[in-house]
C-alpha positions in Angstrom: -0.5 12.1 2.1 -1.0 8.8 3.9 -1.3 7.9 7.7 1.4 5.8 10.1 1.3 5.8 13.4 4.5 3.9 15.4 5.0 0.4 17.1 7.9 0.0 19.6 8.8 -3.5 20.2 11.7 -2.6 22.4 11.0 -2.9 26.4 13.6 -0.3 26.9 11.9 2.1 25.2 8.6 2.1 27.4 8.3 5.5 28.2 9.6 6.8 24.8 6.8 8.4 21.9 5.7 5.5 20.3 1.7 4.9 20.0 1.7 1.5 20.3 3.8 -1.2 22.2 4.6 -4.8 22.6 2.7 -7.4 20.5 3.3 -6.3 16.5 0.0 -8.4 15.5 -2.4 -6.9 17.9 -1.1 -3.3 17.1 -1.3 -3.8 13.7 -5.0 -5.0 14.2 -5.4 -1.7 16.7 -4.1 0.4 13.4 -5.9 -1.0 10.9 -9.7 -0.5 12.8 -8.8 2.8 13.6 -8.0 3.1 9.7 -4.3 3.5 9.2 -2.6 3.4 5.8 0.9 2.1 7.7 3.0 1.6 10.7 6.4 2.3 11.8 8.2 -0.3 13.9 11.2 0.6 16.1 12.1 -2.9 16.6 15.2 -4.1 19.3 17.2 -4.7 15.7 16.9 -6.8 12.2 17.1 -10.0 14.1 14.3 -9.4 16.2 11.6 -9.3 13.3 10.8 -12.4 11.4 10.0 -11.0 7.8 7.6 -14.1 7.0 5.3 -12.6 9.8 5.8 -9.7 9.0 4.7 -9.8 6.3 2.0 -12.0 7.1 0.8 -9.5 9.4 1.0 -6.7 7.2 -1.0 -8.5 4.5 -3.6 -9.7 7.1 -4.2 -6.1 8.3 -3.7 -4.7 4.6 -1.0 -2.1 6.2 2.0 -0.9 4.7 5.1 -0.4 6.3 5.7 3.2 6.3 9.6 2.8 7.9 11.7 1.3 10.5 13.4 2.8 13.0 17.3 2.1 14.5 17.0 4.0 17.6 17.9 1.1 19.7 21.2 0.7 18.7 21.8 3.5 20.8 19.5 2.9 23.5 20.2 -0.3 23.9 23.9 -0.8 22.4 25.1 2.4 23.0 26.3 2.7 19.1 26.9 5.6 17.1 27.8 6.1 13.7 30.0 9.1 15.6 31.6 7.5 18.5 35.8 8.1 19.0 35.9 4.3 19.0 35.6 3.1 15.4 35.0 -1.0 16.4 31.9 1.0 17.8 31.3 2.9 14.7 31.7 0.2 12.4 29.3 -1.7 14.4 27.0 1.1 14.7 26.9 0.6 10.7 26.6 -3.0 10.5 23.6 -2.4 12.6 22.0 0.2 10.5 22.6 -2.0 7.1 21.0 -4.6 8.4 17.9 -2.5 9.5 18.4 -0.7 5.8 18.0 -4.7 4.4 14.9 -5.5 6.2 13.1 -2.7 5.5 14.2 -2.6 2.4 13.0 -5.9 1.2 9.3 -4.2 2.7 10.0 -1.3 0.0 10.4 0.9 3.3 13.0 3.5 4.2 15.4 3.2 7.4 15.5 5.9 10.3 19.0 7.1 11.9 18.2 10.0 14.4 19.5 9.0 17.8 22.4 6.9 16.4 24.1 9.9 14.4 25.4 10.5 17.7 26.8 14.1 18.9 29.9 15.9 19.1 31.8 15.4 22.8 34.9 14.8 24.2 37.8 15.0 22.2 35.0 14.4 19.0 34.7 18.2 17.4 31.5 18.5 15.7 33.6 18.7 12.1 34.8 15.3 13.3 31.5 13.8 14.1 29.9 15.3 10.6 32.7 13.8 8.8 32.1 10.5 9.9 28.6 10.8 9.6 28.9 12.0 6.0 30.9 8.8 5.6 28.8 6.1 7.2 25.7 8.1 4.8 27.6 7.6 1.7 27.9 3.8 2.2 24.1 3.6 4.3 22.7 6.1 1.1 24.0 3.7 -1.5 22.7 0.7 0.5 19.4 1.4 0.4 19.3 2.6 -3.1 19.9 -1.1 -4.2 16.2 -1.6 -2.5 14.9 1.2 -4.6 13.9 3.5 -1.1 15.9 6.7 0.4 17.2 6.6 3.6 16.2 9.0 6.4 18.4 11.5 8.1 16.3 13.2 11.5 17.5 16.4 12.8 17.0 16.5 16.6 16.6 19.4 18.7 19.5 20.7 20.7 18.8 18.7 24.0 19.2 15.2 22.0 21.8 16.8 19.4 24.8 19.4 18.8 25.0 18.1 14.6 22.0 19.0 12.9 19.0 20.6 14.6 17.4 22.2 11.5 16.4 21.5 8.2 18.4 24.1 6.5 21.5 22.5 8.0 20.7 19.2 7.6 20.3 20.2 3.2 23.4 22.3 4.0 24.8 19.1 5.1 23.7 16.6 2.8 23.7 18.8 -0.4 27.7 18.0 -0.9 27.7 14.0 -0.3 27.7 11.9 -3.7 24.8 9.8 -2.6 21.4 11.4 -3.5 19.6 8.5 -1.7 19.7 10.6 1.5 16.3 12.6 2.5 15.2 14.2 5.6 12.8 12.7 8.3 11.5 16.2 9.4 9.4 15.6 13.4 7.5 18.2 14.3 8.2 18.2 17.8 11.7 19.0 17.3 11.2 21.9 15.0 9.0 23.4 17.1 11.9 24.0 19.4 14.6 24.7 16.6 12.7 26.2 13.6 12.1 30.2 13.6 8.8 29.3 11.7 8.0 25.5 10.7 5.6 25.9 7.3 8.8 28.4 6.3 11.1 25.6 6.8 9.0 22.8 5.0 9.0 25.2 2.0 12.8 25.7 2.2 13.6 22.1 2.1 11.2 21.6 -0.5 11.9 18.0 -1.8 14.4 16.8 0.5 12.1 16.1 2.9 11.1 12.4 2.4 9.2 11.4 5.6 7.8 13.6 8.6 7.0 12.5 12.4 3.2 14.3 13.1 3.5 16.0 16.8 2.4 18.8 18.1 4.4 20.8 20.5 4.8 18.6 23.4 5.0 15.3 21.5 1.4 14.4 22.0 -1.2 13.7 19.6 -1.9 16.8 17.2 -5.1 18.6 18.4 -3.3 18.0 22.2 -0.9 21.1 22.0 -0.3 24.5 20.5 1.3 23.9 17.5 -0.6 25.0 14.7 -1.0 22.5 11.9 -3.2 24.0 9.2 0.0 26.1 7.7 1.8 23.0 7.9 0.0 20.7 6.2 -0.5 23.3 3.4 3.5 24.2 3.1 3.8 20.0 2.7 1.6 20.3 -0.2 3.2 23.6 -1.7 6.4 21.7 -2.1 4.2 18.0 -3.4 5.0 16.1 -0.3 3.0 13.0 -0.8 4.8 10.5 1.9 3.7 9.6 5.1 2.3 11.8 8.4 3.6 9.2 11.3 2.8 9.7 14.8 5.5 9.0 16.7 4.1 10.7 19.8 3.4 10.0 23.5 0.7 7.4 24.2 -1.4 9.9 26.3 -3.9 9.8 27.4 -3.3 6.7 26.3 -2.1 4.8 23.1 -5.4 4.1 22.1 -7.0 8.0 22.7 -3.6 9.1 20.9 -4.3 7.2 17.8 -7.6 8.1 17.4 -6.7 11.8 17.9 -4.2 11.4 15.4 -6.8 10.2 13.2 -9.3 12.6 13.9 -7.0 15.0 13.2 -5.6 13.5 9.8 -9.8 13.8 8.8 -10.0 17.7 10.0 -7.0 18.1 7.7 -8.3 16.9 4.9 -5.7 14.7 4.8 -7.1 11.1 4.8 -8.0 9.1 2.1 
């Protein structure tokens, strides 16, 4: 398994779980001397990063770009691939395809977790998961032209009503034609929704294509209760070889939160 820990370049998203933020050079420097394999930008959208320096950045720092995140199309758009509005919904997707491109060309998967939206209103949640089936079977085939999955995140039940688990995000995903679709499992969130979290690792087996490395209050792991040992060892049960990211709180701060996350990645066994 390799190491990723998360770099927000959006100012709205100051107080969200992301290690690092601001300036992608000097946290990619931070990453690298604390001995990182990648990082995961959550960047305002597509336009925003300049692939040249990116590029150049990630070749200076000999980082690889692990994923990229589209969160702030909701945060900062308010777009949903599940909004009763479908100029928003098809904007939502033009969003997302253009994220999917970037990364892409990086050989990187893209995130959707907030922007799947939720069920509310006059949306039922068969509504919402219909459309959300639909924008997958277009975003799924997308990124298969750049030879990488895309990522689906289940949430917990205070960011979501669609998917909150594992099993029903395969459930979900199982019937679509696209098999470019694979889970982004966080372990923050299934420590609220999942009866027992190794059990649900094991279930999913090889659907899971990228996990988020919390413990149970979205710190660093080794600054909680969740215990990781039975993790780690259900992820290599079913041959999990992607990427451990921390997209966690920068506490105490980003700097003691990456090197936690690092120390802990060593106690696992788990770095190279």
């Amino acid at each position: 398994m390799l190491s990723a820990v998360t770099v927000s370049l959006v100012p709205e998203a100051q107080a969200g779980p992301f290690v690092f933020h601001g300036n992608l050079e000097t946290s990619c420097a931070r990453a690298q001397a604390l001995g990182f394999d990648a990082v995961e930008v959550f960047p305002p959208g597509a336009e925003s990063l300049d692939a040249r320096e990116l590029r150049r950045i990630l070749d200076r720092t000999q980082l690889k770009l692990a994923a990229v995140g589209t969160g702030a199309g909701w945060l900062t758009r308010k777009l949903t691939l599940t909004s009763p509005d479908p100029a928003i919904r098809h904007q939502a997707r033009q969003f997302i395809e253009a994220i999917v491109d970037l990364a892409g060309s990086f050989g990187a998967p893209a995130i959707i977790g907030s922007m799947q939206g939720r069920a509310e209103g006059q949306v039922s949640r068969d509504q919402a998961l219909r459309w959300l089936g639909e924008a997958l079977e277009q975003l799924g085939s997308r990124a298969h032209i750049h030879g990488v999955p895309l990522l689906l995140e289940p949430l917990n039940r205070y960011e979501s009503n669609l998917l909150n688990t594992l099993d029903q995000t395969v459930e979900f995903l199982d019937p679509l034609l696209t098999r470019n679709v694979r889970i982004l499992a966080d372990l923050f969130h299934m420590n609220i929704e999942e009866a027992s979290i190794p059990g649900a690792f094991a279930s999913a087996g090889t659907w899971v294509g990228h996990v988020h490395f919390a413990d149970s209050n979205r710190r660093a792991i080794g600054f909680g209760h969740t215990c990781v040992e039975p993790i780690v060892e259900a992820l290599r049960m079913i041959g999990y070889r992607g990427y451990l990211s921390a997209e966690i709180l920068p506490q105490p701060s980003g700097e003691e939160a990456a090197a936690q996350t690092i120390a802990s990645f060593q106690r696992l066994g788990c770095a190279r």
